[in-house]
DRENMIVO-635081 format. One record per residue: residue number from 1; residue in three letters; chain; y, z, x of N, C-alpha, C in turn. Coordinates in nm, 2 decimals. Layout:
<nodes>
   n res chain    n_Y    n_Z    n_X   ca_Y   ca_Z   ca_X    c_Y    c_Z    c_X
 NUM ALA     A      Y      Z      X      Y      Z      X      Y      Z      X
...
</nodes>
This chain:
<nodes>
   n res chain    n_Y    n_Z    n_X   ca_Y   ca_Z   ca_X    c_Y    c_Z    c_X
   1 UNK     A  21.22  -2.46  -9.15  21.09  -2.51  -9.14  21.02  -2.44  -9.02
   2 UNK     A  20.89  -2.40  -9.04  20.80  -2.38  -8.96  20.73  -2.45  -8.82
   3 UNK     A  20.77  -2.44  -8.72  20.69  -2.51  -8.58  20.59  -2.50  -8.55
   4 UNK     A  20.50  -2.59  -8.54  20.33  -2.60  -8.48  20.30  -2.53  -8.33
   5 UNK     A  20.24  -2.42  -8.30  20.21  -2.47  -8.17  20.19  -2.56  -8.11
   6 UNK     A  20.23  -2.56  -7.97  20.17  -2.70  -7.92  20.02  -2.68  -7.86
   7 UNK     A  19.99  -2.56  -7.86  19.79  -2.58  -7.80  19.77  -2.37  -7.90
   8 UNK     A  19.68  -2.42  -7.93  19.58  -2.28  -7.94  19.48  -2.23  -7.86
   9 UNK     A  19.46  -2.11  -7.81  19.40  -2.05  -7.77  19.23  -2.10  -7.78
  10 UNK     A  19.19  -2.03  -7.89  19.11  -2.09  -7.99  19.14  -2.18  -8.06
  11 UNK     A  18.98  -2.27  -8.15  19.01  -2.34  -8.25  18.91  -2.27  -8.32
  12 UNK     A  18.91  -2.15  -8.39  18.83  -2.12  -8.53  18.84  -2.20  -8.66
  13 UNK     A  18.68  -2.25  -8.71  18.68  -2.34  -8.82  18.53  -2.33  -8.86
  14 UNK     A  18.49  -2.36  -8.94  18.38  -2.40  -9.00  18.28  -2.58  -9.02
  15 UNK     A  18.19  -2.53  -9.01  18.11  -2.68  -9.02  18.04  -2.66  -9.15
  16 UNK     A  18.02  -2.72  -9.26  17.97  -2.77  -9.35  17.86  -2.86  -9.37
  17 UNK     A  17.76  -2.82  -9.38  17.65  -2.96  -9.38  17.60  -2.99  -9.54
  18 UNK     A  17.64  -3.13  -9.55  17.63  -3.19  -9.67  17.50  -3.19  -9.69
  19 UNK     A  17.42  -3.19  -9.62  17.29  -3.26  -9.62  17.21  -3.14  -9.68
  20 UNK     A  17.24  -2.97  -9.67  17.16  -2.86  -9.69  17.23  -2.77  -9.82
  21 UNK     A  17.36  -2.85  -9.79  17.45  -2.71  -9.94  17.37  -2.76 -10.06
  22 UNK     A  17.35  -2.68 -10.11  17.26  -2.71 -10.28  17.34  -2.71 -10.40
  23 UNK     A  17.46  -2.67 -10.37  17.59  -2.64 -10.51  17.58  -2.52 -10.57
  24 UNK     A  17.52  -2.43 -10.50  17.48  -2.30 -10.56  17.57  -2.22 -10.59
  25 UNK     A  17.71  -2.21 -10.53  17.81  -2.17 -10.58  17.83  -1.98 -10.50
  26 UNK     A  17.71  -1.95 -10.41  17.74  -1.83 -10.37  17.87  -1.82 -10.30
  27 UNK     A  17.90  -1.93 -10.18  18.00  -1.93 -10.12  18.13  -1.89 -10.21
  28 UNK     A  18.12  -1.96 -10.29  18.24  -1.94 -10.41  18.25  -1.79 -10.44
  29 UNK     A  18.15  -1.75 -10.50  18.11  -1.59 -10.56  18.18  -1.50 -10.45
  30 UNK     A  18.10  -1.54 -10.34  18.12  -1.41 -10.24  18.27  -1.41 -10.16
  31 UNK     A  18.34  -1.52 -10.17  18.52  -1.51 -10.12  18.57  -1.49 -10.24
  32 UNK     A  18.55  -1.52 -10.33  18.58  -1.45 -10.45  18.62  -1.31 -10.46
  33 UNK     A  18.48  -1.28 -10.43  18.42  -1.13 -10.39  18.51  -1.03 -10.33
  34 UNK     A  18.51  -1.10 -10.18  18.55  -1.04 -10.09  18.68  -0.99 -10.09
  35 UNK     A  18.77  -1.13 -10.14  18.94  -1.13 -10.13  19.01  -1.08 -10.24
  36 UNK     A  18.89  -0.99 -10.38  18.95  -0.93 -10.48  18.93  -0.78 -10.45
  37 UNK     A  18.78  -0.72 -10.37  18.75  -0.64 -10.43  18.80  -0.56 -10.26
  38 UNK     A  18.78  -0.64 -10.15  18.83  -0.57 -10.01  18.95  -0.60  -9.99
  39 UNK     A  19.02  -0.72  -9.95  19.12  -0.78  -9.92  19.26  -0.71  -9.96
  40 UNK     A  19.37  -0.70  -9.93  19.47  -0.63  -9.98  19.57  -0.68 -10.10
  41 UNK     A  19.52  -0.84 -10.10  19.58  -0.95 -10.16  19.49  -1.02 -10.29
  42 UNK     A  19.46  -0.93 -10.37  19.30  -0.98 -10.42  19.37  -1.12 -10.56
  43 UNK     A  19.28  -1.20 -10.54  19.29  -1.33 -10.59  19.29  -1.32 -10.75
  44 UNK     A  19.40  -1.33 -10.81  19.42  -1.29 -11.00  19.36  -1.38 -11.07
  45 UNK     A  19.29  -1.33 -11.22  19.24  -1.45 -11.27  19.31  -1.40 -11.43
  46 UNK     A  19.36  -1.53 -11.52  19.47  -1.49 -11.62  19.35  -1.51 -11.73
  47 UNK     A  19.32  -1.42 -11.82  19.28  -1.42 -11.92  19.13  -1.47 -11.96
  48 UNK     A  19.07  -1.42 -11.84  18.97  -1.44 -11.78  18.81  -1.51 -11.88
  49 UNK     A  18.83  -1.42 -11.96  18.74  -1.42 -12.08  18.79  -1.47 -12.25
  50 UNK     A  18.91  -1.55 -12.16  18.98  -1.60 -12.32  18.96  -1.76 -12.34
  51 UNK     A  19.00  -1.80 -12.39  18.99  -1.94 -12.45  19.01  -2.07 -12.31
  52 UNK     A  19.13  -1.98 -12.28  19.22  -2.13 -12.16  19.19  -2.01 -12.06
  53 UNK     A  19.07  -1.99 -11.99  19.10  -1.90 -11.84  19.15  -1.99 -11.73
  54 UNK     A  19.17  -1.92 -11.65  19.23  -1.99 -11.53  19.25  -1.85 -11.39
  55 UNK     A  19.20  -1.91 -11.29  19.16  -1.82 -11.21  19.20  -1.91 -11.04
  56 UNK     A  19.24  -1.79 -10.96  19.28  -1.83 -10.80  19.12  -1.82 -10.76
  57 UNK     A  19.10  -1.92 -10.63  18.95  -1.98 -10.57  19.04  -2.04 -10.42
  58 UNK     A  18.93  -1.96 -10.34  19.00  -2.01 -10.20  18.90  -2.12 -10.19
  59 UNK     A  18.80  -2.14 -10.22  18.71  -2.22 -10.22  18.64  -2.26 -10.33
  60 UNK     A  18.66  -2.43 -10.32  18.55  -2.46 -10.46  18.44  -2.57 -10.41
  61 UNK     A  18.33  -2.58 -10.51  18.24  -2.69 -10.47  18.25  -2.77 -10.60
  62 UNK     A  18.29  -2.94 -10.53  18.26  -3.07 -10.62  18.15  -3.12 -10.60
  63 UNK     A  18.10  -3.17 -10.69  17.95  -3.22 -10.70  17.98  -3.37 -10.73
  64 UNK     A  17.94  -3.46 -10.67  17.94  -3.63 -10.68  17.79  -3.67 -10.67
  65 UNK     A  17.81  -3.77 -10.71  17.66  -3.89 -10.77  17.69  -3.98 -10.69
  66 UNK     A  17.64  -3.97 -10.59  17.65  -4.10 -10.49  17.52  -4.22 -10.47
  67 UNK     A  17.57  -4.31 -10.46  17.46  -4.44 -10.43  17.50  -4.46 -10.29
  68 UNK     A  17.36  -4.47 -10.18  17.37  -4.51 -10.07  17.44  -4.69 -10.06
  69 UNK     A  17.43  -4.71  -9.96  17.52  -4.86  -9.95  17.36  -4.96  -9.92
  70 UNK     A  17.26  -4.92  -9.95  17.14  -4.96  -9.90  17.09  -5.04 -10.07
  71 UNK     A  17.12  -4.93 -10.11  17.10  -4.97 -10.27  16.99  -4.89 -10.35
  72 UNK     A  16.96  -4.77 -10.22  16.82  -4.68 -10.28  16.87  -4.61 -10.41
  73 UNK     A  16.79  -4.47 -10.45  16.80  -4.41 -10.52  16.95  -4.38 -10.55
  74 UNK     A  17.02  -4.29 -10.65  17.13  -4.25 -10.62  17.10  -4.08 -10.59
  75 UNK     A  17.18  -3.99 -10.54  17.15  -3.92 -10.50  17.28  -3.83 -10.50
  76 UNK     A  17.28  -3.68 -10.57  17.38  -3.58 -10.60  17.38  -3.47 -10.49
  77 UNK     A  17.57  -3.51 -10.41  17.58  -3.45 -10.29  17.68  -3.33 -10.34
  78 UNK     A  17.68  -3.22 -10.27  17.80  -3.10 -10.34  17.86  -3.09 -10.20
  79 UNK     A  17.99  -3.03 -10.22  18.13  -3.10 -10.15  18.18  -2.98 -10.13
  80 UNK     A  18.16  -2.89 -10.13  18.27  -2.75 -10.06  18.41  -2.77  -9.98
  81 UNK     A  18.50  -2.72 -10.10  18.67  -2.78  -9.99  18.70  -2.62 -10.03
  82 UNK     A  18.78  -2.61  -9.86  18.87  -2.50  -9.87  18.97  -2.57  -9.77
  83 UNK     A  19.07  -2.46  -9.74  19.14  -2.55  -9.59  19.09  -2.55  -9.47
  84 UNK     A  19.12  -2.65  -9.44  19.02  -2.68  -9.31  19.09  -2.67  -9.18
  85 UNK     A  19.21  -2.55  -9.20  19.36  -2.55  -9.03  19.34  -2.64  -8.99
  86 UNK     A  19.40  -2.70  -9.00  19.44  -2.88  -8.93  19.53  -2.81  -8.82
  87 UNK     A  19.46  -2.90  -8.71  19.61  -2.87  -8.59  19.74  -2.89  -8.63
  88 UNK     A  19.75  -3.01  -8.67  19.87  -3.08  -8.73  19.89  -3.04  -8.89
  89 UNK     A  19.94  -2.93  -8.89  19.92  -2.91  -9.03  20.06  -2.92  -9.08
  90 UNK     A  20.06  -2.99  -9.23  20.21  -3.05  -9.27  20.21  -2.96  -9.36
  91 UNK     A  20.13  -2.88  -9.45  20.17  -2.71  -9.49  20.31  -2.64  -9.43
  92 UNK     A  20.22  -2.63  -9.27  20.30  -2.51  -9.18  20.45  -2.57  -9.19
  93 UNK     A  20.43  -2.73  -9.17  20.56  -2.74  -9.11  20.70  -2.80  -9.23
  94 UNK     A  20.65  -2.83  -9.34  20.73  -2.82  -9.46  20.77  -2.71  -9.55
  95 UNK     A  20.71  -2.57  -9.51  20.70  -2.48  -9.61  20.89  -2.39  -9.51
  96 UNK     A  20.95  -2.40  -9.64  21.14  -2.35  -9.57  21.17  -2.22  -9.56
  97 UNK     A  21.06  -2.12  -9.56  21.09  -1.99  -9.50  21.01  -1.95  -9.41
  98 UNK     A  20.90  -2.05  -9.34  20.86  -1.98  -9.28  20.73  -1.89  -9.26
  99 UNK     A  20.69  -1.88  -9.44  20.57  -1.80  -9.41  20.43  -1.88  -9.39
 100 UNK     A  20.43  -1.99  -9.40  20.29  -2.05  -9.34  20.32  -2.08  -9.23
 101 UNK     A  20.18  -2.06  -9.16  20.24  -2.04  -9.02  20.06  -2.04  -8.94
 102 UNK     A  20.06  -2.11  -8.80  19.94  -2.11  -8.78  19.93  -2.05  -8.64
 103 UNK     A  19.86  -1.96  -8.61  19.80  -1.85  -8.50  19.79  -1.93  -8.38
 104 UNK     A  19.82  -1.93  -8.25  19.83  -1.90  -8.14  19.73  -1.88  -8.07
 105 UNK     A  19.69  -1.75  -8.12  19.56  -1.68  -8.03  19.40  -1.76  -8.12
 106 UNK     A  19.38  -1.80  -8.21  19.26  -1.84  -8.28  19.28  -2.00  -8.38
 107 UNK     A  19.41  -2.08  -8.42  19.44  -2.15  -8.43  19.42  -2.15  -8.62
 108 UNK     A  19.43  -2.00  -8.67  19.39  -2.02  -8.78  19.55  -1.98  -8.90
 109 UNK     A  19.51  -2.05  -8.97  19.63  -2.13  -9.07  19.67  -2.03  -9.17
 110 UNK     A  19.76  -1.93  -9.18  19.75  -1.85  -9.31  19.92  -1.84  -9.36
 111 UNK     A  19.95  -1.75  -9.43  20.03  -1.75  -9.53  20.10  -1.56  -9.53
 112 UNK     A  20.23  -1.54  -9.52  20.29  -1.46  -9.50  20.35  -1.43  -9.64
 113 UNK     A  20.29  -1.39  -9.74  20.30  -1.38  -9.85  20.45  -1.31  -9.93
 114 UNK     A  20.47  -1.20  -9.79  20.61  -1.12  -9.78  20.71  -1.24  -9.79
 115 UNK     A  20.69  -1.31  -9.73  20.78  -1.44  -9.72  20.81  -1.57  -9.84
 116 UNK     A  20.66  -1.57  -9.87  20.60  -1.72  -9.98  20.71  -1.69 -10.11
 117 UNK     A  20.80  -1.80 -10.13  20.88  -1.79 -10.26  20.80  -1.89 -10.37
 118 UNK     A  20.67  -1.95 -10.34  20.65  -2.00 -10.42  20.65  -2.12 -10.49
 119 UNK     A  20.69  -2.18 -10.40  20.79  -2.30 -10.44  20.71  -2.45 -10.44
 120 UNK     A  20.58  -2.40 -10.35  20.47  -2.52 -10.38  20.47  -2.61 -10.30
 121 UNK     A  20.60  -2.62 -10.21  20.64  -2.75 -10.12  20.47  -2.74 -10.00
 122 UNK     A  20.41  -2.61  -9.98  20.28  -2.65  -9.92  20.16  -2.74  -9.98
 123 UNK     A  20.16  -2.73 -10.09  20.04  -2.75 -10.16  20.05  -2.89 -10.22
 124 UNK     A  20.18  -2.92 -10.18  20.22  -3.07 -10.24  20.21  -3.17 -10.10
 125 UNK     A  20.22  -3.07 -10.00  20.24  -3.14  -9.85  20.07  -3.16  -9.80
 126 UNK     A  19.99  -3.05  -9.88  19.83  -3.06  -9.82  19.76  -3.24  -9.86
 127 UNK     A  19.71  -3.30  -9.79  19.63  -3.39  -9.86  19.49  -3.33  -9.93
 128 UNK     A  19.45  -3.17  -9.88  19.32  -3.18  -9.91  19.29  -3.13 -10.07
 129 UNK     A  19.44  -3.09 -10.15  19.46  -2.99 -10.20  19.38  -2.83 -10.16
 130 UNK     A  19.42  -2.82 -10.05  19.35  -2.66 -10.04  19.40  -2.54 -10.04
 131 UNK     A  19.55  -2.57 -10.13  19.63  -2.41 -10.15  19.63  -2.42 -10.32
 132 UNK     A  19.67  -2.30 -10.37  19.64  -2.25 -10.51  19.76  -2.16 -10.48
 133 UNK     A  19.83  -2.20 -10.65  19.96  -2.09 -10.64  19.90  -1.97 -10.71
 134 UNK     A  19.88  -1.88 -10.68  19.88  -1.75 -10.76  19.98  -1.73 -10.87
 135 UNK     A  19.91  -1.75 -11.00  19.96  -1.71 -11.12  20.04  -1.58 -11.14
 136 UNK     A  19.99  -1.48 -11.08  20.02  -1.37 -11.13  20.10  -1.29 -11.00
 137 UNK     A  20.07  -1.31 -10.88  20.11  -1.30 -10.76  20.29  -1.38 -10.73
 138 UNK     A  20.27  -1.49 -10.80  20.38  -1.60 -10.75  20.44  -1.62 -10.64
 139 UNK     A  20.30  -1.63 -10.57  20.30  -1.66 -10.44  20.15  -1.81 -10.39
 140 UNK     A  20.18  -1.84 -10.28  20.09  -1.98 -10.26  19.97  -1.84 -10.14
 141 UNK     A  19.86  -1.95 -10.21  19.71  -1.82 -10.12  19.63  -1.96 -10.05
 142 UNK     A  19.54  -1.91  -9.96  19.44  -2.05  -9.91  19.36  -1.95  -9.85
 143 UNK     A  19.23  -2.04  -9.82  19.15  -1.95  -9.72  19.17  -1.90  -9.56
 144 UNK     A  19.20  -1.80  -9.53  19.21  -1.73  -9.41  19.06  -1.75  -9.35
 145 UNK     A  19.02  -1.79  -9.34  18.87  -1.75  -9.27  18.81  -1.64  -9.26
 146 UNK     A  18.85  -1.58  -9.31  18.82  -1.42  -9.37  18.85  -1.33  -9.21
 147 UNK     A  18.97  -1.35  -9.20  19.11  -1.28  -9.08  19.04  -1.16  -9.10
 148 UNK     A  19.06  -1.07  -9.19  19.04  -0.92  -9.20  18.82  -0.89  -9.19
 149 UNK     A  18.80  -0.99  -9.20  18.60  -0.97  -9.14  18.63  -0.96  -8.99
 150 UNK     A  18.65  -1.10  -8.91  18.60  -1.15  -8.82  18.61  -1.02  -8.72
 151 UNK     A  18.74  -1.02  -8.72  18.82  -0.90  -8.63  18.78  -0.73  -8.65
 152 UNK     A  18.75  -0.72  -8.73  18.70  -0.59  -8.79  18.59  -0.52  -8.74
 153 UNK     A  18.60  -0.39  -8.63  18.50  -0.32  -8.55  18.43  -0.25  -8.67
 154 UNK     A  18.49  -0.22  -8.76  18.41  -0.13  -8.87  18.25  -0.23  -8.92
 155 UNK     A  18.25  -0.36  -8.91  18.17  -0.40  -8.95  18.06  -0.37  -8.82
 156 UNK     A  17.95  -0.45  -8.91  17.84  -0.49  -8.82  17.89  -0.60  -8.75
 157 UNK     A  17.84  -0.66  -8.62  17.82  -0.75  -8.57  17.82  -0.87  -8.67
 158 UNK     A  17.73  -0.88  -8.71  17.68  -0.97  -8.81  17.77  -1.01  -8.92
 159 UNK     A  17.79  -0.92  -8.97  17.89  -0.92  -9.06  18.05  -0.96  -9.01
 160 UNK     A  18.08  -0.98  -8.87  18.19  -1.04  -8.89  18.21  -1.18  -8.85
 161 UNK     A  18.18  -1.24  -8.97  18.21  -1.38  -9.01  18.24  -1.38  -9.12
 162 UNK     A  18.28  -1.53  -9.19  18.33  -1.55  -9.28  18.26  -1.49  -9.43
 163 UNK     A  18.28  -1.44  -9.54  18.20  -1.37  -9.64  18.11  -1.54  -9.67
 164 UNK     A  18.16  -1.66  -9.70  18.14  -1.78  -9.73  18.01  -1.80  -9.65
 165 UNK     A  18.01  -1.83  -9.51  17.91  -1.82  -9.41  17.79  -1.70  -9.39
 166 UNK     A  17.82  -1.58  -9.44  17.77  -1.47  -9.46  17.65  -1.49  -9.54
 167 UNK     A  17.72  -1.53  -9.70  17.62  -1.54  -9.83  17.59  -1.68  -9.84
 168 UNK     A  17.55  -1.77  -9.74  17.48  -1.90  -9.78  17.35  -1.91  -9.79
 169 UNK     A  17.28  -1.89  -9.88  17.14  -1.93  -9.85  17.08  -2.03  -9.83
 170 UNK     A  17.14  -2.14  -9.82  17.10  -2.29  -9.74  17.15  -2.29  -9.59
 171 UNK     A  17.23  -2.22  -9.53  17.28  -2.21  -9.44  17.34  -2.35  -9.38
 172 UNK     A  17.42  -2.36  -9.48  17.50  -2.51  -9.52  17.64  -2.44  -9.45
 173 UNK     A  17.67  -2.36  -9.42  17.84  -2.31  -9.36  17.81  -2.28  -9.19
 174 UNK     A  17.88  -2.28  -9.10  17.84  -2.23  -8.95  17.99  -2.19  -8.93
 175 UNK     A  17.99  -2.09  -8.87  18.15  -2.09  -8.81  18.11  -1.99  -8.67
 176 UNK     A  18.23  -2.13  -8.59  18.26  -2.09  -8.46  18.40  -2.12  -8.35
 177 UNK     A  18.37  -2.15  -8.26  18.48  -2.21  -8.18  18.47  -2.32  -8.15
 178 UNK     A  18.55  -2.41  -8.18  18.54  -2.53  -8.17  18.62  -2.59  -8.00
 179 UNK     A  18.73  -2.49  -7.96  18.79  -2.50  -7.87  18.66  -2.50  -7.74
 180 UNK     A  18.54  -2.39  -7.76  18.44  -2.37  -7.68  18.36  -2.50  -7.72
 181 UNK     A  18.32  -2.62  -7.60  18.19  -2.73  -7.61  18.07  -2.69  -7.63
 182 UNK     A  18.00  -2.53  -7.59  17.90  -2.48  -7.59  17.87  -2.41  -7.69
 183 UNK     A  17.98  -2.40  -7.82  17.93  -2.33  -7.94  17.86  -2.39  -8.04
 184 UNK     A  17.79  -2.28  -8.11  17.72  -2.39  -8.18  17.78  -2.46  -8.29
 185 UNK     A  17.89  -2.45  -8.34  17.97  -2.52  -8.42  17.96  -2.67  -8.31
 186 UNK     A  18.03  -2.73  -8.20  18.01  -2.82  -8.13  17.92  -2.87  -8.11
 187 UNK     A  17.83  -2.79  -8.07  17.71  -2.85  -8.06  17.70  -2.93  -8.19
 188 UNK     A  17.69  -2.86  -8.32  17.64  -2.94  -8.43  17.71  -3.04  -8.42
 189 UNK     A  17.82  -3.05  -8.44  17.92  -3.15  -8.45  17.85  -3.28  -8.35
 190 UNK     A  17.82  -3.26  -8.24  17.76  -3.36  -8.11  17.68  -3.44  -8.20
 191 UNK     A  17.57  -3.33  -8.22  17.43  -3.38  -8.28  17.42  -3.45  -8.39
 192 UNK     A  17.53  -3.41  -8.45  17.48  -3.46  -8.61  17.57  -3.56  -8.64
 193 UNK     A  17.68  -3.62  -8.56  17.78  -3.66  -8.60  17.89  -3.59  -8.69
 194 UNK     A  17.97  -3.52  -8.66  17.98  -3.43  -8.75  18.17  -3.49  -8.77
 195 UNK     A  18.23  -3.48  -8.90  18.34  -3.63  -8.95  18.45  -3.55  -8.98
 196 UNK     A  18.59  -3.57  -8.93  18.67  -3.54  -9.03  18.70  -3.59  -9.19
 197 UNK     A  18.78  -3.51  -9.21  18.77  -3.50  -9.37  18.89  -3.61  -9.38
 198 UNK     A  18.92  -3.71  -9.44  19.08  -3.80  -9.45  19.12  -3.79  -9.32
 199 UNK     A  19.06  -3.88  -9.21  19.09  -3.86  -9.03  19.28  -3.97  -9.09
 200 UNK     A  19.24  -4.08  -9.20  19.37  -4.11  -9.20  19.53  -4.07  -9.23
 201 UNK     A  19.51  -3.96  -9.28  19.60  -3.84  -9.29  19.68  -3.77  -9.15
 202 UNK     A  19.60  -3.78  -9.04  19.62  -3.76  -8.91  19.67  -3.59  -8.91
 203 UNK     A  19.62  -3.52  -9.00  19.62  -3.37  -8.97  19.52  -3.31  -8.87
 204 UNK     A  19.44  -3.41  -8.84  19.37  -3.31  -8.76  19.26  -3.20  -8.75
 205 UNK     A  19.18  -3.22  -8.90  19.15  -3.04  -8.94  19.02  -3.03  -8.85
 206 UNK     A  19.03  -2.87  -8.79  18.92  -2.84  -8.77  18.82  -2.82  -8.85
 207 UNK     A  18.81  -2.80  -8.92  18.67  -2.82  -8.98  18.61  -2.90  -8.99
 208 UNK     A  18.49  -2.92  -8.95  18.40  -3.03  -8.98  18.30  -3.08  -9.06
 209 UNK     A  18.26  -3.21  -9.13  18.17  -3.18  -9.21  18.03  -3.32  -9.15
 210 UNK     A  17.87  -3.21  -9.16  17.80  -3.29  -9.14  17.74  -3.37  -9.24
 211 UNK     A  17.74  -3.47  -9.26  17.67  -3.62  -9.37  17.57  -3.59  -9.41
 212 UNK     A  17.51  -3.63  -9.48  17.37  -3.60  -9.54  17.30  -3.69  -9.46
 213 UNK     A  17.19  -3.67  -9.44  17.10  -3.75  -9.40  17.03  -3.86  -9.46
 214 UNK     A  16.97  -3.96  -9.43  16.89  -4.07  -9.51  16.78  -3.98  -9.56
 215 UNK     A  16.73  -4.00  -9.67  16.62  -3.98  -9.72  16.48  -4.04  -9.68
 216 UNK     A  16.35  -3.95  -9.69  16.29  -4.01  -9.67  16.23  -4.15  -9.77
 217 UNK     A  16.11  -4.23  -9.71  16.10  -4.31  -9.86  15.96  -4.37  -9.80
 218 UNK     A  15.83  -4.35  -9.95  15.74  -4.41  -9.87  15.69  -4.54  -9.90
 219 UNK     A  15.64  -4.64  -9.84  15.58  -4.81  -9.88  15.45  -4.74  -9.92
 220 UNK     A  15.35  -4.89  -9.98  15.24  -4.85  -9.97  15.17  -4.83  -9.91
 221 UNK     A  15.21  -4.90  -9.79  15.11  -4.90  -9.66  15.10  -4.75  -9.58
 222 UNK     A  15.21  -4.72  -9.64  15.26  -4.53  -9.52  15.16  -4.41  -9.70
 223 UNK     A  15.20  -4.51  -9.80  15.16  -4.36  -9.90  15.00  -4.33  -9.88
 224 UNK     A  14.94  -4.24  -9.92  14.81  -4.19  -9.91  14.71  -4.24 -10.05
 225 UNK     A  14.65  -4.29 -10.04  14.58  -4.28 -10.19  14.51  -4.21 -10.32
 226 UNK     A  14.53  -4.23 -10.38  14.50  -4.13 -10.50  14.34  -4.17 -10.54
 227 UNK     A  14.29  -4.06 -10.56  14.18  -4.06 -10.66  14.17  -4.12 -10.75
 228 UNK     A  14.07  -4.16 -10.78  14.07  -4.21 -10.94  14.05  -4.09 -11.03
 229 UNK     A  14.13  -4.09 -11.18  14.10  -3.98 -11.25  14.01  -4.00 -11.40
 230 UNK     A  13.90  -3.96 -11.38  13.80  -4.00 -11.48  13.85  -4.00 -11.62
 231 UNK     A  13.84  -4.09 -11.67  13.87  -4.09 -11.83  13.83  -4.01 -11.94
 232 UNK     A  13.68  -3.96 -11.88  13.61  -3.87 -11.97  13.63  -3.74 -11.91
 233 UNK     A  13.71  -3.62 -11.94  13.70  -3.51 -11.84  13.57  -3.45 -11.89
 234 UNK     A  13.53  -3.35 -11.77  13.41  -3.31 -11.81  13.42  -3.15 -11.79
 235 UNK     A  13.35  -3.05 -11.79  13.32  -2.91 -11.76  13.40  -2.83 -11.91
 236 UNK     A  13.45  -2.78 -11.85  13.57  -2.66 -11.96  13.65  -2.78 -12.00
 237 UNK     A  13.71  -2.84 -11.95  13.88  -2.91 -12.07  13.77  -3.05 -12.12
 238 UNK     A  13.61  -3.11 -12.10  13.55  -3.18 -12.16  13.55  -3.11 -12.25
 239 UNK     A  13.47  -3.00 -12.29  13.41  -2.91 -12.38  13.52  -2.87 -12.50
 240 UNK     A  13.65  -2.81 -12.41  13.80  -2.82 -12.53  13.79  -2.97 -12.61
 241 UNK     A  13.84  -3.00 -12.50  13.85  -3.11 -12.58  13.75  -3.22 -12.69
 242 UNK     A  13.63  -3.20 -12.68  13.55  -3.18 -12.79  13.58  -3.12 -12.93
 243 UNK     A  13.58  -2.98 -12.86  13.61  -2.89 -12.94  13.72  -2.88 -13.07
 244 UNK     A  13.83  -2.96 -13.00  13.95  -2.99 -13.08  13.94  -3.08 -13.14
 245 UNK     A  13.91  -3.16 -13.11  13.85  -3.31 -13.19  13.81  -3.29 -13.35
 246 UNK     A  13.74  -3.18 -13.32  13.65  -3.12 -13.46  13.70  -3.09 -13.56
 247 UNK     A  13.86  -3.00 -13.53  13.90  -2.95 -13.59  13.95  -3.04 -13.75
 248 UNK     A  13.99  -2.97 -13.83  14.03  -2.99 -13.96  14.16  -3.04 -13.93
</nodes>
C-alpha cells in the first residue's frame, strides 16, 4: 500500500463554478484533446464509430434538473467531475503496488502506469468515481491536472494551465494554489462560499465547487410596464394584413 504525505508543499486544484458552466462540453473536448493527441499516455476509445462505443474521459459533465428548496422555477445545473486530489486520498492509499501516489512538491494525485496492474481496487476506493480503467491500455487513468502543461517552459505563459481551464468559454474552471490564501482560487472560494464535494467521505478534496447563485425574480411592483399593443395594426403590417385578408 501506498503512504500519504503528511503535508504538501502546494495544494494545486481547481474551482468550478456551478453558477457559470453552461454544459458546453469544451472542457471535455479539449482534455480529450490534449491527453490523446500531446500526452504520452493518450486516452483509447474501442470502436468508436460502432454500435456499443465506449471511450476513456478524464473528465465528464452531468447535467441535473434541480428545484430550489424555495419552491421557485426549476432550474438545469451542469456538474463537471474529474478528480478532485483529496489530501486524504483512499485511491493512493489502497492501490497494492504502489503506483497511485500523490506529490509532495504540488499535492497533485496521479498514477504510475509502469506500475498500474489494473486491478480497480482505486476506482472502487474513489467515492467520486473519478478513475476510468483503460480498455485498451489495461491500466487505471484520472485527471493529472495536466502535469505535462503546467510545468512546461516550451509553452506560453498562458498556456500553462490546465487544457480544461484553458478552453472554457464561461470561465466556469479557475486553477490555482490553494495552499496560497492570496490566490485567486482562495479568494474565490472566501467569496463565494466555495463547498466540498461529499465533505462526508472525509477525503478532503481540493477542489472546490462554487453553488449557483439565486436567481433573479421580478414582482409587479419592481417589473416595468408594458405598452398597450393596438389591436388594429397600422402602417406596412395594417396594409399586409389587409392585403391577405383578400386573398382567395
Amino acid at each position: 500500500m501506498t503512504d500519504l504525505p503528511t503535508r504538501t508543499e502546494r495544494k494545486l486544484g481547481l474551482v468550478i463554478d456551478l453558477d457559470t458552466c453552461v454544459g458546453c462540453h469544451a472542457c471535455v473536448t479539449s482534455c480529450k484533446g490534449w491527453n490523446t493527441q500531446n500526452y504520452g499516455a493518450p486516452l483509447s476509445d474501442i470502436d468508436a464509430y460502432g454500435a456499443d462505443p465506449k471511450g476513456t474521459f478524464l473528465n465528464r459533465i452531468h447535467s441535473y434538473e434541480v428545484t430550489p428548496e424555495d419552491g421557485s422555477a426549476a432550474r438545469l445545473v451542469h456538474f463537471p467531475k474529474s478528480c478532485l486530489h483529496c489530501e486524504d486520498a483512499p485511491c493512493v492509499t489502497v492501490c497494492p503496488t504502489g503506483a497511485s501516489y500523490k506529490r509532495v512538491e504540488d499535492g497533485i494525485v496521479l498514477v504510475n502506469e509502469n506500475s498500474c496492474i489494473g486491478c480497480g481496487l482505486c476506482a472502487w476506493a474513489c467515492p467520486y468515481g473519478a478513475r476510468e480503467m483503460d480498455a485498451a491500455a489495461g491500466v487505471m487513468k484520472k485527471c493529472t491536472l495536466c502535469v505535462d502543461r503546467i510545468y512546461n517552459d516550451d509553452l506560453a505563459e498562458e498556456d500553462r494551465i490546465p487544457a480544461c481551464v484553458r478552453t472554457c468559454p464561461a470561465n466556469a474552471r479557475h486553477f490555482g494554489d490553494f495552499a496560497d490564501p492570496e490566490s485567486h482560487v482562495s479568494q474565490l472560494v472566501r467569496e463565494r462560499g466555495g463547498i466540498d464535494l461529499m465533505p462526508e467521505q472525509g477525503t478532503r478534496p481540493v477542489n472546490q465547487y462554487l453553488p449557483p447563485r439565486p436567481r433573479d425574480t421580478l414582482d409587479e411592483t419592481s417589473a416595468p410596464p408594458l405598452d398597450s399593443v393596438e389591436e388594429t395594426p397600422g402602417g406596412f403590417l395594417g396594409w399586409l394584413d389587409r392585403a391577405l385578408e383578400k386573398l382567395p
